[in-house]
C-alpha positions in Angstrom: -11.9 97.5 32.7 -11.9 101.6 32.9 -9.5 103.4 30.3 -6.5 104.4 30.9 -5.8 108.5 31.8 -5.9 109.9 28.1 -3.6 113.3 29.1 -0.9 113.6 32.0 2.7 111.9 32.0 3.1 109.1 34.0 6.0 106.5 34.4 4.9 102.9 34.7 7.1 100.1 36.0 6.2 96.9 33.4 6.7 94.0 35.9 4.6 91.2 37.4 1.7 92.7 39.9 1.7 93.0 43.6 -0.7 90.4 45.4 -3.5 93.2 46.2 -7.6 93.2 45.8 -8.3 95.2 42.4 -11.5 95.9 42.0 -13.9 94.3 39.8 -16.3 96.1 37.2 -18.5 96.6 39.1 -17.0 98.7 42.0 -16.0 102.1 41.4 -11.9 101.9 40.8 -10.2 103.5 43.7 -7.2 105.1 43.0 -4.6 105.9 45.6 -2.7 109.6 45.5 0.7 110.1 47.2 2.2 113.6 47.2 5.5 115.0 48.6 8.8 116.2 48.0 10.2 112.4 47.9 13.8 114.3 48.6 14.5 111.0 48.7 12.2 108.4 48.6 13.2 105.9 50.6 12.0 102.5 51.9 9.5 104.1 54.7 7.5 105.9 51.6 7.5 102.2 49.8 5.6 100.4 52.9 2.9 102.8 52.9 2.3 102.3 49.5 2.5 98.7 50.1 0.0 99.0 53.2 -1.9 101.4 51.0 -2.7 99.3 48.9 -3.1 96.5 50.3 -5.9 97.9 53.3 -7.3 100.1 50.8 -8.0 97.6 47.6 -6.4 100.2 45.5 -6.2 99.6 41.6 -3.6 102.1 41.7 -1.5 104.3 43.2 0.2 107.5 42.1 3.6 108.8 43.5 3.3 112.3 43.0 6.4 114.6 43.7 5.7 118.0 44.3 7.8 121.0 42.6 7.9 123.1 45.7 5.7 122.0 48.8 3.5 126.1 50.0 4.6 124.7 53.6 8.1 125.0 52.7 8.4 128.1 50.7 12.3 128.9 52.0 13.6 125.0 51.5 14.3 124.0 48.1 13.6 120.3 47.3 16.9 118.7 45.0 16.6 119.4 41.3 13.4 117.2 39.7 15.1 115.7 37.4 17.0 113.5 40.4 13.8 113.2 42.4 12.3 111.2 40.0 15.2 109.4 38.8 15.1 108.1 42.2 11.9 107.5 42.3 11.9 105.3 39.1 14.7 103.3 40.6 13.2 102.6 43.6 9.5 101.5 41.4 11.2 99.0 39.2 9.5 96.0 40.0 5.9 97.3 41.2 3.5 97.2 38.8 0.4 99.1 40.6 2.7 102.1 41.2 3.0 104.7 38.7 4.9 108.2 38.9 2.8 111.1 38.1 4.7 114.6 37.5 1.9 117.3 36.5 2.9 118.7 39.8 6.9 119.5 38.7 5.6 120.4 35.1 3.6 122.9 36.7 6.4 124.3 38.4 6.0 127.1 41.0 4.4 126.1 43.9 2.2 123.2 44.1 -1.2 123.0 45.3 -3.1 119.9 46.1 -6.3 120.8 44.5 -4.9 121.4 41.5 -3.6 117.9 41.0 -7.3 116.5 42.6 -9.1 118.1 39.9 -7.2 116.8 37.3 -7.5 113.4 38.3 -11.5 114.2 38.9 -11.4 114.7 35.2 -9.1 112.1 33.9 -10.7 109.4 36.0 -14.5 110.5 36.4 -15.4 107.3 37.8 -12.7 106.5 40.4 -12.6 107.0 43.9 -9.7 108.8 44.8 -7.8 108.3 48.5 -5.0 110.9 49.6 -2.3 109.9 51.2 -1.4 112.6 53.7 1.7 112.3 56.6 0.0 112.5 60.1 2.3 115.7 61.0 0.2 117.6 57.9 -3.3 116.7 59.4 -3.5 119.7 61.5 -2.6 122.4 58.4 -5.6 120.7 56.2 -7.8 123.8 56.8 -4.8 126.4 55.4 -4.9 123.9 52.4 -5.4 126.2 49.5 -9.7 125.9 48.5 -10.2 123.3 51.3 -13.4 122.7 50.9 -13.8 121.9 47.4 -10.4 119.3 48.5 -12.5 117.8 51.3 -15.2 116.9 48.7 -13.0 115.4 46.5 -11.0 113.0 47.7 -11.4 110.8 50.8 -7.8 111.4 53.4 -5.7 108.6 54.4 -3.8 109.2 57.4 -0.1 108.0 57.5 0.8 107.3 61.4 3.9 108.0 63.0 5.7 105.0 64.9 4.3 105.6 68.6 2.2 108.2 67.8 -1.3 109.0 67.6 -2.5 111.2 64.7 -4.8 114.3 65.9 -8.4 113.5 64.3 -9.3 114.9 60.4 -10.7 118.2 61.1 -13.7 119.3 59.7 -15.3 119.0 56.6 -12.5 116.3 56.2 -13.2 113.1 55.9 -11.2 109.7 55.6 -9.5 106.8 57.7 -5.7 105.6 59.4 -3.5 103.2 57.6 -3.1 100.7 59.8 0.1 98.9 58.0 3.8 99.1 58.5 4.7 103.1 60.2 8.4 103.2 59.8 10.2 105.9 61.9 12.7 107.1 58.9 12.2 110.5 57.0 13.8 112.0 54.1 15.2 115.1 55.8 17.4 112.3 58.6 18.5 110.6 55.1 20.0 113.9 53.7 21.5 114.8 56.9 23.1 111.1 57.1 24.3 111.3 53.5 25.8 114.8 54.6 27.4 113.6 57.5 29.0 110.5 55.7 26.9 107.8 57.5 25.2 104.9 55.6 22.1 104.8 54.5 22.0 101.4 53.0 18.6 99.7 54.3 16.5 102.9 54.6 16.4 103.3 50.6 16.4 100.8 48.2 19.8 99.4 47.0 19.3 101.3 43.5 18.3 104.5 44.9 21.4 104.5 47.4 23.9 103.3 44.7 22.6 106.2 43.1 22.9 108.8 45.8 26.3 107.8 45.8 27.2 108.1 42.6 25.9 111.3 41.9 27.2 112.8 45.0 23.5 113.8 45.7 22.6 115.8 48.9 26.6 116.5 50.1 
């Protein structure tokens, strides 16, 4: 087996594993990387990990919530601290997943080659996959040091329901999840919690009792 990271925190959600291919010893470990705001997560975010995993024959996958996204430098995300309490509500129960916040201990705003480089280091041997939204495929080339990022890490292209992603520009290189697009985003959750509607289905039942009772996003 590989070792564990030895530096970064890292939430981990201690319950029986998901029925995915894990690689064996002698395959390079592939680890999958998802960064965003996650303001909220919600159940959309969940079957791309799912799908991620499950196409990919990840070992694991990282949830990654960004401090302040550089696309988005006049829209503050909600505090941290609730992001990833909601994001550890909605992981109880998957095993593979893991929360990794280097990116909101950081603070400021956060860059994705920053976080590449230190999984480069912590996991030397793996082969890391990115999960990026198809909506972000055109921007890769403003991506700060985009080169170097191409290099690194093999892009995984998140669909939208109907849609067809524009291809990975150059140097980029990577693939399309074909699994489970669902057409529900974080910004039409705030705006329902904000106009009083429901949101039960579209986040999990934890994450929504939660919303509610901290009043989150009125």
């Amino acid at each position: 087996m590989w070792p564990r990271p030895s530096n970064g925190s890292r939430d981990r959600t201690d319950v029986a594993d998901m029925s995915v291919a894990v690689p064996t010893d002698d395959l390079k470990p592939r680890i999958g990387l998802y960064g965003g705001s996650f303001d909220p997560v919600h159940c959309g975010h969940l079957l791309v990990a799912q799908a991620a995993c499950e196409e990919l024959g990840l070992s694991r996958l990282f949830f990654i919530p960004a401090a302040q996204s550089p696309f988005k430098p006049q829209s503050a995300p909600a505090p941290a601290s609730e992001r990833l309490r909601l994001l550890r509500l909605a992981l109880v129960g998957h095993s593979q997943y893991e929360i990794d916040d280097q990116e909101v201990r950081r603070g400021g705003t956060s860059f994705t080659i920053d976080t590449v480089r230190d999984f480069t280091k912590r996991f030397p041997r793996a082969e890391l996959l990115y999960l990026i939204g198809a909506d972000h495929v055109p921007t890769l080339p403003a991506w700060r040091e985009a080169e170097s990022l191409a290099r690194l890490v093999e892009f995984v292209v998140i669909p939208r329901p109907g849609q067809r992603p524009a291809p990975l520009p150059q140097p980029f290189h990577g693939r399309e999840l074909a699994g489970f697009p669902l057409g529900v985003s974080s910004s039409q959750i705030r705006n329902r919690v904000k106009g009083g509607l429901t949101i039960q289905g579209l986040v999990p039942d934890a994450v929504n009792e939660a919303i509610g009772n901290s009043r989150l996003y009125l």
